[in-house]
C-alpha positions, 0 to 999 in steps of 0.5 A: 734079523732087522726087518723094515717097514712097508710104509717108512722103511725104518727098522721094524721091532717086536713089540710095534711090529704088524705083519699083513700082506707079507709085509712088516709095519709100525702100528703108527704106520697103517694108515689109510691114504685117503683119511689117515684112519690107522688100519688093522687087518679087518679095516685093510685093503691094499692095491698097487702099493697103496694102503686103504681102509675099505670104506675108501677101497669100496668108494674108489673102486666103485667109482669107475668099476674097475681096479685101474681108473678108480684108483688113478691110473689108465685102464689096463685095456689102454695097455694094449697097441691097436695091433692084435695080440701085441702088449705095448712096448712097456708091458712086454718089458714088465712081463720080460722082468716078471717072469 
């Protein structure tokens, strides 16, 4: 079974293979998005996808205090419609997709 990597995409084999968070990497690949330090598991943080050495996970999040706004997107409680108990129409499509 030819297994492919998280970052690139391309064939992942044996000798060069990573295994962290359930995904498969070239060594080459790990690399934080911010500085492009290469990363191992104890220097690994991952949110939404996106790879990260904890320094820069720890300076992200601590920017805003939250896993959304530290890491450029809009905060989950501006998800929500001003209607009670109501998700807007694109996270009740996600959910719908989830489930």
């Amino acid at each position: 079974q030819n297994e492919k990597c998280g970052a690139c995409q391309k064939t992942v084999y044996a000798m060069e293979k990573i295994e962290m968070n359930k995904n498969h990497y070239h060594r080459a690949c790990l690399k934080c998005s911010q500085c492009s330090a290469v990363l191992t598991p104890k220097t690994f943080a991952i949110n939404a996808g996106t790879m990260y050495c904890t320094s820069h996970y720890k300076q992200l999040f601590a920017r805003k205090g939250n896993y959304d706004e530290g890491f450029g997107r809009p905060q989950h409680k501006k998800k929500w419609k001003s209607e009670p108990n109501l998700l807007a129409d694109s996270e009740l499509q996600e959910h719908e997709i989830e489930a």
